[in-house]
C-alpha positions in Angstrom: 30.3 25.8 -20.5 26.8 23.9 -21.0 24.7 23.6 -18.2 25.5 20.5 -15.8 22.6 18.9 -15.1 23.8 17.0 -11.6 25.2 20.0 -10.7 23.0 22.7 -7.8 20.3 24.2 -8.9 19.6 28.1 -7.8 17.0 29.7 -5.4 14.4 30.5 -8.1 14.6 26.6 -9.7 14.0 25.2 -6.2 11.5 27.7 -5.2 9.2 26.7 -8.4 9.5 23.1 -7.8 7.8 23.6 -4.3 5.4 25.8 -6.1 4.4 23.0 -8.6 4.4 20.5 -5.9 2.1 22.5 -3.9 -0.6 22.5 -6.3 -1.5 19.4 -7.8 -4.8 18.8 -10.0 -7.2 15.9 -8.9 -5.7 12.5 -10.1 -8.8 10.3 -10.7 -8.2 6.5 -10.3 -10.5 3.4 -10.7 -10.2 1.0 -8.3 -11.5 -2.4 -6.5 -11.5 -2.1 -2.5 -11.7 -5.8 -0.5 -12.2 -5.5 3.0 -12.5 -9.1 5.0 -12.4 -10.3 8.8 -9.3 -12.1 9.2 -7.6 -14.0 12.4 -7.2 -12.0 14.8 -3.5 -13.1 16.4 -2.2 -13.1 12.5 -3.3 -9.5 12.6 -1.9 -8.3 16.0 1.6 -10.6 14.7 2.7 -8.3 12.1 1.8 -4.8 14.1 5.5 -3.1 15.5 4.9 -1.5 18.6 3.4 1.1 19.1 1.1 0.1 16.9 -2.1 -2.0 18.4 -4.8 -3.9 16.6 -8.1 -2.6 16.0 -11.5 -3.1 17.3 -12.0 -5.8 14.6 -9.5 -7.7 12.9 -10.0 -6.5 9.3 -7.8 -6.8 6.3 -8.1 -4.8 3.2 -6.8 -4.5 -0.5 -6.8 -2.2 -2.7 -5.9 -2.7 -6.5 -6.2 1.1 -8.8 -5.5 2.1 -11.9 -4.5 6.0 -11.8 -5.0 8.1 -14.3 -1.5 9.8 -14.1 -1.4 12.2 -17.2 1.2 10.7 -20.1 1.8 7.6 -17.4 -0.8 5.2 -16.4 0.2 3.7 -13.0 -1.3 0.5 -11.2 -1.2 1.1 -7.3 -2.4 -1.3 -5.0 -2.0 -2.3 -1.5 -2.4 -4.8 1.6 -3.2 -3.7 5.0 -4.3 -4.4 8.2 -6.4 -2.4 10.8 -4.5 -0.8 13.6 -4.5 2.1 16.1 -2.2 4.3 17.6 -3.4 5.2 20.9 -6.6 7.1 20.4 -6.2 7.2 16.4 -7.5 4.5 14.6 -6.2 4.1 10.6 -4.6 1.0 8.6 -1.0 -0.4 8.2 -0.4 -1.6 4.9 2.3 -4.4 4.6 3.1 -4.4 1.0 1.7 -2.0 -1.8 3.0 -2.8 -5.4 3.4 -0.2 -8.1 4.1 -0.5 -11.9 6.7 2.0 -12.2 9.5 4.1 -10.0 7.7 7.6 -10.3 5.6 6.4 -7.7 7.8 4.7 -5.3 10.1 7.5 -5.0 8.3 10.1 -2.7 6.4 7.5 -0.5 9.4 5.4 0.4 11.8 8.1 0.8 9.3 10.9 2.5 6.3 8.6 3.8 7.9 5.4 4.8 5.5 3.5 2.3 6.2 0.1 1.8 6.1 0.7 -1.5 7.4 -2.4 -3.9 7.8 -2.8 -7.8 4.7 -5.2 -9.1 2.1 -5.8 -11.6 -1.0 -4.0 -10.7 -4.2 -4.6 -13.2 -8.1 -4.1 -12.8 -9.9 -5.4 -16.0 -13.6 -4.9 -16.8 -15.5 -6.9 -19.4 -18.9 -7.1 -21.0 -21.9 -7.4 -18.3 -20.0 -6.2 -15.0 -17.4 -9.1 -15.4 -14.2 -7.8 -13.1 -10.7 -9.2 -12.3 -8.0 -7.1 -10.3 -4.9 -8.4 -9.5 -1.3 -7.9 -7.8 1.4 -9.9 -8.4 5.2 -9.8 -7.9 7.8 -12.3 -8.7 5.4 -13.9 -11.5 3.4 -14.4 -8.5 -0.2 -13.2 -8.5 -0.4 -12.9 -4.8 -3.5 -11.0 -4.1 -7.0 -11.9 -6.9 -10.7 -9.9 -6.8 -12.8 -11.5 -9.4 -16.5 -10.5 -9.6 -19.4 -9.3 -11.2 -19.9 -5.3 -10.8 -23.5 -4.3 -9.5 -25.5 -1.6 -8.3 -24.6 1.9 -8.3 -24.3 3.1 -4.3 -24.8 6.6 -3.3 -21.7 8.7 -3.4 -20.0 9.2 0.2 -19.4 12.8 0.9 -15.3 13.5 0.9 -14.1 11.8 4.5 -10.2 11.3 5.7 -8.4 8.4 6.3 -5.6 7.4 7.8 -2.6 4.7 7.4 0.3 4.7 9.7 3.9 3.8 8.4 7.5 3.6 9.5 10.1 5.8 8.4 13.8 4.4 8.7 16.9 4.4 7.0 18.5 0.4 7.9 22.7 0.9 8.8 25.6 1.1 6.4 27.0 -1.7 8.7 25.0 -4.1 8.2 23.0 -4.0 11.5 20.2 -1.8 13.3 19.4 2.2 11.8 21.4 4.9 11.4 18.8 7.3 13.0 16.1 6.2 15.4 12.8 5.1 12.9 9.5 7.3 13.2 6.2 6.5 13.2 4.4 8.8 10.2 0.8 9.7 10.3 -0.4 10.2 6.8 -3.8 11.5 7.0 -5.5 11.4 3.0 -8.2 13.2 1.9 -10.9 11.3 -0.5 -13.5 12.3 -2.9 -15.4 9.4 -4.5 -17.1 10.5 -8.0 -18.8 6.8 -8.4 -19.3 3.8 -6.4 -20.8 0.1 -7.6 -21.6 -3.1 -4.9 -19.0 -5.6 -6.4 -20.7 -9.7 -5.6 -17.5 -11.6 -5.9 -14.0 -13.4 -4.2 -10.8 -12.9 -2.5 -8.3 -15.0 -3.5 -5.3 -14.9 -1.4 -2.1 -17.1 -2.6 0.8 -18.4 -1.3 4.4 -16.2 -2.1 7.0 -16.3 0.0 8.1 -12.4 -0.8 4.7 -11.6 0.1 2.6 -13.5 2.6 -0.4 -12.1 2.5 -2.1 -15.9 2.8 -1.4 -15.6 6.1 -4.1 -13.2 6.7 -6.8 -15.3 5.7 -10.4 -14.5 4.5 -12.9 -15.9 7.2 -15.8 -13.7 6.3 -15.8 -10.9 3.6 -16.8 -7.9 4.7 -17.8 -5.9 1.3 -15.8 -5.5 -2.3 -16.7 -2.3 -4.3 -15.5 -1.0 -7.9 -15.1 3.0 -7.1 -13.5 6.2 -8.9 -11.8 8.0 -6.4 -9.0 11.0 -5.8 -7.0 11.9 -2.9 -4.6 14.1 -1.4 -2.0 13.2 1.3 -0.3 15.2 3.9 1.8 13.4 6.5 3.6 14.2 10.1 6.1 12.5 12.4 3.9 11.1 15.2 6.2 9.1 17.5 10.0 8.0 17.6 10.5 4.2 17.6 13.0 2.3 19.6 15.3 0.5 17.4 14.6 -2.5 19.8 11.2 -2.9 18.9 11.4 -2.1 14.7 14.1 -4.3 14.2 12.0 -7.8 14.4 9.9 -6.4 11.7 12.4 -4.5 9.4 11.6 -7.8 6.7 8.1 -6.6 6.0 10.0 -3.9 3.9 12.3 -6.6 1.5 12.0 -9.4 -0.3 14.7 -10.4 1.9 16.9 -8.8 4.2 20.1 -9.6 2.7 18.8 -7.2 0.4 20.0 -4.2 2.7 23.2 -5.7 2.1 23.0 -5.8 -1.9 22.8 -9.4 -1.8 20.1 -11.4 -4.1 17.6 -13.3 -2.5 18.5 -17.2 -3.5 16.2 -18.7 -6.0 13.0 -19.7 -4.1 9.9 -21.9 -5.7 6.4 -20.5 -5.1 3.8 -22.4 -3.1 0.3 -23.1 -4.8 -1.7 -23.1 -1.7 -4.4 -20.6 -1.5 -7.0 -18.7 0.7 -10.3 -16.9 -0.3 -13.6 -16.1 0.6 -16.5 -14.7 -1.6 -19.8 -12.5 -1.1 
């Protein structure tokens, strides 16, 4: 009989897929980073306990292109600054991607809010820059700019974002297992770095209301090349209780859980941005 495919795969197969997952090469990506000061009650609103906001309320996006061998991706993100006791990192609310290969591990070992979208940075002649994320036909999240000088390159550092792992009921109501809060502490090297003079635009989408973290003074915007590793750890269990107010930040709408299409919504024009 031919080999079924679905069917379990032996010792050896599964040992060499941990071997070729524990060795990855460096995966370069070029990339727009937006930090800003934002209102400070709009950042502490959309933190689950035990999350806490930081020192200053700062926003961030990131919008990449990775250089994924034979697959181009667009990765971005939208996060806040938070803490966790003593540990200070960033809790992104949405992060697009262009295509399934890289939703898979981060939603399912991570806990990334990780979302289908369309992610694009373009260059043009004399610096000119536009990055994007959109969803929905919605472009949510604008950088437009002029790239500038060269900065020095930082030497590698960690950061770290914080997400929630959980698995919503097959009735319809709370988790099947109690949610965790994940750690995922990522290693960067940064190869080049510009000064990017330029604007935030934030617009209105009701999938993903980033608008309500509005631009009130923009911190920096840089163009960078950059690569990462990634290694995570359960650092707290989560009452139910105090996730399940927030479980929305994960869908487009929480019928979703339940297999049920969001009704047909129109999109709001309003818009917030700041420039530097």
């Amino acid at each position: 009989m031919a080999r079924v495919r679905y069917g379990p795969r032996d010792e050896n197969e599964l040992h060499r897929a941990r071997e070729a997952g524990a060795e990855l090469p460096d995966i370069w990506s070029t990339g727009v980073l937006a930090v800003w000061e934002t209102d400070p009650d709009a950042v502490a609103a959309v933190l689950p306990p035990p999350l806490g906001p930081a020192e200053r309320p700062l926003a961030r996006a990131n919008i990449s292109q990775v250089e994924l061998p034979g697959c181009p991706l667009g990765a971005g993100s939208v996060a806040v600054a938070a803490r966790h006791g003593d540990a200070e990192g960033w809790y992104p609310l949405v992060m697009p991607m262009t295509h399934e290969r890289a939703l898979i591990a981060g939603r399912e070992v991570f806990g990334e809010p990780k979302k289908l979208g369309e992610v694009s940075v373009e260059r043009g002649p004399g610096g000119a820059l536009r990055a994007r994320l959109a969803r929905h036909g919605i472009t949510f999240v604008e950088v437009t700019g002029t790239a500038g000088p060269v900065l020095p390159v930082p030497e590698p550092a960690e950061k770290l974002d914080f997400y929630f792992k959980f698995l919503p009921g097959v009735d319809g109501t709370g988790f099947d297992v109690d949610p965790v809060l994940v750690h995922c502490l990522r290693r960067e090297k940064v190869r080049a770095l510009q000064t990017v003079t330029g604007q935030v635009v934030l617009r209105e989408s009701p999938y993903d209301p980033v608008a309500d973290l509005p631009v009130h003074r923009l911190v920096e915007i840089t163009l960078g090349e950059k690569t990462s590793d990634q290694r995570g750890r359960v650092a707290a269990r989560v009452q139910a209780s105090d996730l399940l107010p927030y479980v929305h930040q994960r869908y487009d709408d929480i019928a979703q859980t339940l297999d049920a299409p969001p009704p047909p919504r129109a999109s709001g024009s309003a818009t917030r941005e700041g420039s530097v």
